[in-house]
C-alpha positions as CSV (number, residue, x, y, z in Angstrom):
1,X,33.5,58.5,-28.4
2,X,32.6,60.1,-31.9
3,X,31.0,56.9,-33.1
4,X,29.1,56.2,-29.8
5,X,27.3,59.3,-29.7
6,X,26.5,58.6,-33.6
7,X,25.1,55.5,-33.0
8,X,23.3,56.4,-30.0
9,X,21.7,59.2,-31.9
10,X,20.8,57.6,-35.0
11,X,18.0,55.0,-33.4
12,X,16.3,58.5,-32.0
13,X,16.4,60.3,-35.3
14,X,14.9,56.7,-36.7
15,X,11.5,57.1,-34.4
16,X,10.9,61.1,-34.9
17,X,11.2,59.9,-39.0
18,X,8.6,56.9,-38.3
19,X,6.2,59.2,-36.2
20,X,6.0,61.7,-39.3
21,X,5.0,59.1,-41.7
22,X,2.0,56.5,-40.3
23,X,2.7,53.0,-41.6
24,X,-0.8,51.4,-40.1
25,X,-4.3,51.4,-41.9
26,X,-6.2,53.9,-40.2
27,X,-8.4,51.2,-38.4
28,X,-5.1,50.0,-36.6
29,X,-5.5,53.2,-34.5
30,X,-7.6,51.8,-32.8
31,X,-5.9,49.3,-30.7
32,X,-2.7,51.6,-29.8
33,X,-3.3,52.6,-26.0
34,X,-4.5,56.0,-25.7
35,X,-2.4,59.4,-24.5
36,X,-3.3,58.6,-20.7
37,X,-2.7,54.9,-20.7
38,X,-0.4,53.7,-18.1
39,X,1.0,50.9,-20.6
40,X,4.2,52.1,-22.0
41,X,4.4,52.5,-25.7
42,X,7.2,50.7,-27.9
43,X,8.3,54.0,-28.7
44,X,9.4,54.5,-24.9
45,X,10.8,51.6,-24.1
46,X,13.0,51.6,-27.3
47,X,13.9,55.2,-25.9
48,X,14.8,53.7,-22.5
49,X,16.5,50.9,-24.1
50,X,18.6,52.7,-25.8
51,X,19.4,55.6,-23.6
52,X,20.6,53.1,-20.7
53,X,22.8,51.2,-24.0
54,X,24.4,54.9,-24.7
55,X,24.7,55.8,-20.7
56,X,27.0,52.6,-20.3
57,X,29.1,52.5,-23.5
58,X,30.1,56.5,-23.0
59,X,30.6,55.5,-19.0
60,X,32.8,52.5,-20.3
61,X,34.2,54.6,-22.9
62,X,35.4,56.9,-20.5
63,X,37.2,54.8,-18.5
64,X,40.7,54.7,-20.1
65,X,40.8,58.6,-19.6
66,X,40.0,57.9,-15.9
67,X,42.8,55.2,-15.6
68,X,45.3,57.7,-17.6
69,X,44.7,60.6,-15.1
70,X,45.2,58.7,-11.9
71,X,48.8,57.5,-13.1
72,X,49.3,61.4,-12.6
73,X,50.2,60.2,-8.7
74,X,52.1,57.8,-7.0
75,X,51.3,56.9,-3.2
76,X,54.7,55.9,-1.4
77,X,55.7,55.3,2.2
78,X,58.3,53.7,4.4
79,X,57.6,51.2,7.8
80,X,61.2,51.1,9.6
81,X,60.3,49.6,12.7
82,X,62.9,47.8,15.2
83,X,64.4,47.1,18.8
84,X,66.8,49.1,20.1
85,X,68.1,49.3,23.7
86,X,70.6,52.1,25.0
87,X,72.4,53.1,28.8
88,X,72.9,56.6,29.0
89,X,70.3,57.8,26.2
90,X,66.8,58.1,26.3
91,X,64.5,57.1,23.5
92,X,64.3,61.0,22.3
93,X,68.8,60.2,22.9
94,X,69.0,63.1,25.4
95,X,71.6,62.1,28.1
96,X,70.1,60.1,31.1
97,X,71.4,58.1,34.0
98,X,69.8,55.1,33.6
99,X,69.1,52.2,30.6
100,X,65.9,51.4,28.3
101,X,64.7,49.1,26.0
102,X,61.8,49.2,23.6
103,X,60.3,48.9,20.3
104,X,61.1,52.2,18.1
105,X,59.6,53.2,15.1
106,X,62.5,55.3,12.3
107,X,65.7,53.9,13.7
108,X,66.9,53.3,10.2
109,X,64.8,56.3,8.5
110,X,61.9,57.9,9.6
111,X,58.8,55.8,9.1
112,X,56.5,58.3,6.5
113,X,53.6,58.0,3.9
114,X,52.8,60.2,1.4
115,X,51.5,61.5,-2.3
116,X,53.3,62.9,-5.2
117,X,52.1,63.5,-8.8
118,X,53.8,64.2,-11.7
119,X,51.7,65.5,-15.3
120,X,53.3,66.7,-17.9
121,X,52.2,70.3,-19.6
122,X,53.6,71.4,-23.2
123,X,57.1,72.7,-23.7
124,X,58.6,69.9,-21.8
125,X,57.1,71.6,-18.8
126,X,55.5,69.3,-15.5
127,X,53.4,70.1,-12.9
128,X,54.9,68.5,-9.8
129,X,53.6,68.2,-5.8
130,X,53.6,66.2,-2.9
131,X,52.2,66.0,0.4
132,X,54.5,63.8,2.9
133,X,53.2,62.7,6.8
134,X,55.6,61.5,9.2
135,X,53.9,58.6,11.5
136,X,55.3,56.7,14.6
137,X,55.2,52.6,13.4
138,X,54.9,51.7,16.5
139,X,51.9,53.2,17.9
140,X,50.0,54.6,14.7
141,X,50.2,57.7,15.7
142,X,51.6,61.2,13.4
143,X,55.2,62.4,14.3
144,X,53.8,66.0,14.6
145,X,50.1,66.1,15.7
146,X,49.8,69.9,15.5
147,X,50.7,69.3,11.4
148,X,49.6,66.5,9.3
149,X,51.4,66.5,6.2
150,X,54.4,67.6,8.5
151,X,57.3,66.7,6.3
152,X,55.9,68.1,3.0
153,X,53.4,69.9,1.2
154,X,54.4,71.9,-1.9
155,X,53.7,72.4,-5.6
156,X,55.8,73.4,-8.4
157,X,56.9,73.3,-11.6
158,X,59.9,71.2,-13.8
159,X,61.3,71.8,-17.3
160,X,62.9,69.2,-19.0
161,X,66.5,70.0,-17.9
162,X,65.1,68.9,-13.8
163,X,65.1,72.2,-12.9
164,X,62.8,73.0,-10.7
165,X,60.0,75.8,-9.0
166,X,58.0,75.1,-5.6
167,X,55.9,76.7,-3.0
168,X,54.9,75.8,0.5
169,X,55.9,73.8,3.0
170,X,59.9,72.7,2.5
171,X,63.1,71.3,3.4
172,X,65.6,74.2,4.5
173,X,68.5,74.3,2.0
174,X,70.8,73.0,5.0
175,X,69.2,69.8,5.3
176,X,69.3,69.5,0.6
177,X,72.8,70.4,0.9
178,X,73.8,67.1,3.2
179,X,71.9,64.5,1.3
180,X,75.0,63.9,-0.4
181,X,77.6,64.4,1.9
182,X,76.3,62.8,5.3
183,X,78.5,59.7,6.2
184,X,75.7,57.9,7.1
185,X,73.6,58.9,4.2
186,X,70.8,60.5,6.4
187,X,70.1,57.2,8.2
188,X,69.8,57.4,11.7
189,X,67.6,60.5,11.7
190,X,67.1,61.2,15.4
191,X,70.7,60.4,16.3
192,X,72.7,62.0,13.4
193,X,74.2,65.0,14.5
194,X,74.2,66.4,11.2
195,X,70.5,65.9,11.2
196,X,69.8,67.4,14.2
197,X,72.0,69.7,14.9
198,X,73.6,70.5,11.5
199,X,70.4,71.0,9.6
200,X,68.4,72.0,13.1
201,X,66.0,69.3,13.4
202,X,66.5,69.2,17.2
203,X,69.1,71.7,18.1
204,X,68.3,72.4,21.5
205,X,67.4,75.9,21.1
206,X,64.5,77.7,23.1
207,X,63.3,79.7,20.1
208,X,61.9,79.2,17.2
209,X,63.8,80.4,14.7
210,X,62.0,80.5,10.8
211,X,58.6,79.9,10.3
212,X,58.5,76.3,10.8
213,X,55.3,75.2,12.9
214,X,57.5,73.4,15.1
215,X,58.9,74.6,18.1
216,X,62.9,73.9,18.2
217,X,62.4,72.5,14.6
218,X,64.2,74.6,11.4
219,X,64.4,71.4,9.5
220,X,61.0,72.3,7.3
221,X,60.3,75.6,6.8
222,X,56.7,77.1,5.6
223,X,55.1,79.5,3.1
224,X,58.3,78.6,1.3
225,X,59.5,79.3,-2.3
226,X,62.5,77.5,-3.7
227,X,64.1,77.0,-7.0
228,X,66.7,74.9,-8.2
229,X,68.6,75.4,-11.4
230,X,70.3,71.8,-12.5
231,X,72.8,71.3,-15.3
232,X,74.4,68.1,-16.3
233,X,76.5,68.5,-13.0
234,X,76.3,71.7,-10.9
235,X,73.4,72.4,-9.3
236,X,72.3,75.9,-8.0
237,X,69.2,76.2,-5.3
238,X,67.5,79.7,-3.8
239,X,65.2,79.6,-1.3
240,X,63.1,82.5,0.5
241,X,60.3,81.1,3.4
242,X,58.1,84.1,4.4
243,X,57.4,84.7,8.1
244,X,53.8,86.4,7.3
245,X,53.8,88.5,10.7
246,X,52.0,91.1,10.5
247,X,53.4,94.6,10.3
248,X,57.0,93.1,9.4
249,X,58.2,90.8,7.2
250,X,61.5,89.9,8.8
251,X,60.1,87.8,11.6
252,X,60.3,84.0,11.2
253,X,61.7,84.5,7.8
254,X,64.6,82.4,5.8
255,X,66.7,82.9,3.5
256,X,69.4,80.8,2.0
257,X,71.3,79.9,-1.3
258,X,73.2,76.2,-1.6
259,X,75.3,74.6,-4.1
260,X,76.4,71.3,-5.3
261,X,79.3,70.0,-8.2
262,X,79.1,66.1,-9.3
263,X,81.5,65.3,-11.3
264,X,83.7,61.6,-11.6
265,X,81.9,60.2,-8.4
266,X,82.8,62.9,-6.5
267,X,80.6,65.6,-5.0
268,X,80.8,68.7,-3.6
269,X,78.1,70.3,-1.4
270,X,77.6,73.2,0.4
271,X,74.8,76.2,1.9
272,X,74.1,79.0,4.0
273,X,71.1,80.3,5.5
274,X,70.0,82.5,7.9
275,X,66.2,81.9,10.4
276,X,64.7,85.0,11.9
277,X,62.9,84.5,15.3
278,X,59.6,85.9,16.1
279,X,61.7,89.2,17.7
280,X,64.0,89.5,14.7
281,X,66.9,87.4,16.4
282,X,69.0,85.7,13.4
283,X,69.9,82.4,13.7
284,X,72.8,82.0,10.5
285,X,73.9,78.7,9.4
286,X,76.2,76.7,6.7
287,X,77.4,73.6,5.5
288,X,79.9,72.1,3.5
289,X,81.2,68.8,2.9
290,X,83.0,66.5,0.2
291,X,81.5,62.9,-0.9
292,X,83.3,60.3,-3.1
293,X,81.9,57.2,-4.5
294,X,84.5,54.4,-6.0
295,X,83.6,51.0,-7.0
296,X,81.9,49.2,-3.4
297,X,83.1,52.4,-1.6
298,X,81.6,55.3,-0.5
299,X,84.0,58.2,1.6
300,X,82.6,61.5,3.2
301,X,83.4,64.3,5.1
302,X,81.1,66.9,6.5
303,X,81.4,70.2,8.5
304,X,78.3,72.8,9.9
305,X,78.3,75.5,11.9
306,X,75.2,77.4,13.5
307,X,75.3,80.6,15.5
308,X,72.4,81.8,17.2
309,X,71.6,85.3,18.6
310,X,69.0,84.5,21.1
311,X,69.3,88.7,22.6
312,X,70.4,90.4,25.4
313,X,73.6,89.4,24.2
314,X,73.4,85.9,24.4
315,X,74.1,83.5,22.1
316,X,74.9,79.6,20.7
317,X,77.5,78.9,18.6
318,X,77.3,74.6,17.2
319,X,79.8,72.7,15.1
320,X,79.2,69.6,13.7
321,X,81.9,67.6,12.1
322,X,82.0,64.2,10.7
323,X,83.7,61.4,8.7
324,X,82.4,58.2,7.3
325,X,83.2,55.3,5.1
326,X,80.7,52.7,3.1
327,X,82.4,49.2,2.4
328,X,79.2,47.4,-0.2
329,X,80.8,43.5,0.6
330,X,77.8,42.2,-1.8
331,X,75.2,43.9,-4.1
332,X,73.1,43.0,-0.8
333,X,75.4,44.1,1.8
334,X,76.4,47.0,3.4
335,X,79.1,48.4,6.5
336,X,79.3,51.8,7.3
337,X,81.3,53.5,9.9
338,X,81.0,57.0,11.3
339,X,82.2,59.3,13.6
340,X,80.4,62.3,14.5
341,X,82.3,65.6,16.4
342,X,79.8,68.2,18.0
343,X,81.3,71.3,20.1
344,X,79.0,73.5,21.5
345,X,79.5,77.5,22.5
346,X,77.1,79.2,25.3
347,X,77.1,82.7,26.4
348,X,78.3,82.3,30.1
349,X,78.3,78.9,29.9
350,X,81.7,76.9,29.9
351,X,82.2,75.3,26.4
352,X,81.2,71.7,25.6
353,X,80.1,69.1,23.5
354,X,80.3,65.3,22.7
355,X,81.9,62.8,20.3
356,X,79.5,59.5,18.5
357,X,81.1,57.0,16.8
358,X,78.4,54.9,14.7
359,X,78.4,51.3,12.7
360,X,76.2,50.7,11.1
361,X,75.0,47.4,8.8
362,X,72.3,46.7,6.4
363,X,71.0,43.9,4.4
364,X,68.6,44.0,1.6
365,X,66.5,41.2,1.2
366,X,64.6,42.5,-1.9
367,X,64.2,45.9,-3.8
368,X,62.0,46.9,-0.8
369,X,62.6,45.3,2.3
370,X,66.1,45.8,4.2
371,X,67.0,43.9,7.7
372,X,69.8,46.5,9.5
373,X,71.1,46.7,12.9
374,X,73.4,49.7,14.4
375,X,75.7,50.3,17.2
376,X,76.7,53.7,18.8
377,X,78.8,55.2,21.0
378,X,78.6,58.4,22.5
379,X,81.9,60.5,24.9
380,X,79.9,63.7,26.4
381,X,82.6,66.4,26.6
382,X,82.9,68.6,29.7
383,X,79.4,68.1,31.4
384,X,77.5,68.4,28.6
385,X,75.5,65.6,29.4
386,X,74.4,67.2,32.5
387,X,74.5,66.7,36.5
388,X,73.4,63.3,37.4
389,X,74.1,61.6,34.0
390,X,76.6,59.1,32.7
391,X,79.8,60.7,31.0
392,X,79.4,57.5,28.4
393,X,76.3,56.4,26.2
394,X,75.9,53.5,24.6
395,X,73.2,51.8,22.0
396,X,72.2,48.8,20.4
397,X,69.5,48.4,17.5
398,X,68.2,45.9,15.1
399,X,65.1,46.4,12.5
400,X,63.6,46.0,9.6
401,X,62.5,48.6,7.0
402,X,59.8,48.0,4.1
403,X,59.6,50.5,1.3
404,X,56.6,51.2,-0.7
């Protein structure tokens, strides 16, 4: 850039030198074009010449900067898009007493785009963020309408040992916690118990309970802070979302603390948190569960429990417990079977619950692109499937998923 400017300033210093020392006969004069001629002088259009020469080699020079910033970010998504047809379950899988059938966008994992950026800073520090969108496949439409970058938006900080400091909007601690431990590795979002009930993406409850945007959602939590302190093996995460009502700090807030140990392909995971709602009502909640990973197979073992003071002495107490193993019969192919036991407690309400068993198969054509297909069974315990409805559910799905 150095030499550019040099050479681009050198031709300039050239023509102030010539206009200081006349190299014409006097009588030459004559024929230059006067002050107020409209014919442009060589002087000028060497100028122009020159100056358009300079503004395209410093643009071009320029360039490789430009390229080096924007591999700061990374745009990624997944499409998981597929047919699935079910008796007894309705495409949100709330008990009903009839059949469907339809195209379903996220049966395998929820179908998402998003941006994240990565540039490193001195001291083997990084600035890190990411803003995440959930979208239905099928109809182009956002999971969440009322939020846009629904499933993420947070910046932070990472030193060079991964641990790490964000802000905004987050994962709870419950749903970090089963990452590792969930039978069915997360798959399955809107069906997996652990997902829904055990991390509180949908666990029927008519309150909202941490500052979340969502009603009935504790999955994501906003105006969150969370750091993460990671060693060669254990892993230690704190997290505080604030409820920013005014006059009181307590309502809508979260707080939780999680841990995890990897060590010999096994891990251990576990968390506890506790939602206020918008009346101070806590809502306090834990996991825990044991993964193993040994040669093509994959064993795990999950338990949750959630109990929720909704006032006037009322309350919900939900238990999730599961088991699950991963057969890998190829590099390309794998089985996974899990079962899935939810019991449910209601202030003057009798108790109940249900039992899912889930198989589960995928295929990966390439690094990206996966063919699966699922089948699921679901036992509702003691009524909890409601007057009117079948005591048995059943489902069928086959798709295809495309990472980017």
């Amino acid at each position: 850039m150095n030499a550019i400017l040099t050479a681009c300033l050198w031709p300039a210093r050239s023509i102030q030198r010539a206009r200081r020392r006349p190299q014409f006969p006097l009588e030459c004069v004559k024929t230059r074009p006067s002050e107020h001629s409209s014919l442009p002088t060589t002087e000028s259009v060497l100028k122009k010449e020159f100056g358009a020469l300079c503004a395209v080699l410093i643009a071009t020079s320029a360039l490789p900067a430009a390229a080096q910033q924007a591999r700061d970010f990374t745009v990624y998504g997944v499409m998981d898009l597929g047919v699935r047809r079910s008796s007894g379950l309705s495409a949100d899988h709330a008990p009903i007493g009839t059949s469907q059938s339809g195209v379903t966008s996220g049966i395998n994992d929820t179908s998402r785009w998003g941006v994240r950026g990565v540039t490193p800073l001195s001291g083997g520090l990084s600035t890190i963020w990411e803003l995440e969108s959930g979208i239905n496949a099928d109809t182009g439409t956002q999971t969440h309408g009322g939020k846009y970058f629904d499933r993420g938006s947070w910046i932070g900080l990472r030193d060079s040992t991964g641990s790490l400091l964000t802000v905004g909007r987050q994962t709870s601690l419950l749903a970090d916690s089963l990452t590792s431990i969930d039978p069915l590795q997360k798959r399955l979002p809107d069906l997996n118990p652990n997902l829904t009930i055990g991390a509180l993406s949908q666990p029927g409850l008519t309150s909202q309970y941490g500052n979340t945007g969502l009603a009935g959602n504790a999955y994501w939590l906003d105006n969150a802070v969370k750091f993460t302190s990671q060693s060669t093996s254990f892993r230690t995460s704190a997290m505080y979302s604030f409820g920013e009502q005014a006059g009181d700090r307590k309502p809508l807030s979260s707080t939780g603390l999680a841990m995890s140990v990897e060590d010999r392909g096994a891990t251990l995971s576990g968390a506890y948190q506790t939602f206020k709602d918008a009346e101070g009502h806590a809502l306090k909640a834990w996991t825990a569960g044991l993964a193993y990973q040994s040669g093509n197979t994959r064993l795990a073992a999950s338990a949750t429990h959630s109990k929720a003071d909704q006032g006037d002495f009322a309350s919900t107490t939900q238990r999730v417990y599961s088991l699950g193993a991963t057969l890998s019969t190829t590099t390309k192919a794998d089985w996974t079977l899990a079962y899935y036991k939810v019991a449910r407690e209601r202030s003057q309400y009798a108790d109940d619950g249900f039992g899912r068993f889930v198989a589960f198969y995928e295929y990966k054509i390439s690094y990206r692109t996966k063919l699966y297909a699922e089948f699921d069974l679901t036992n509702w315990d003691d009524g909890y499937q409601g007057p009117g409805n079948k005591s048995r559910a059943t489902g069928f799905g086959v798709g295809m998923q495309y990472r980017f």
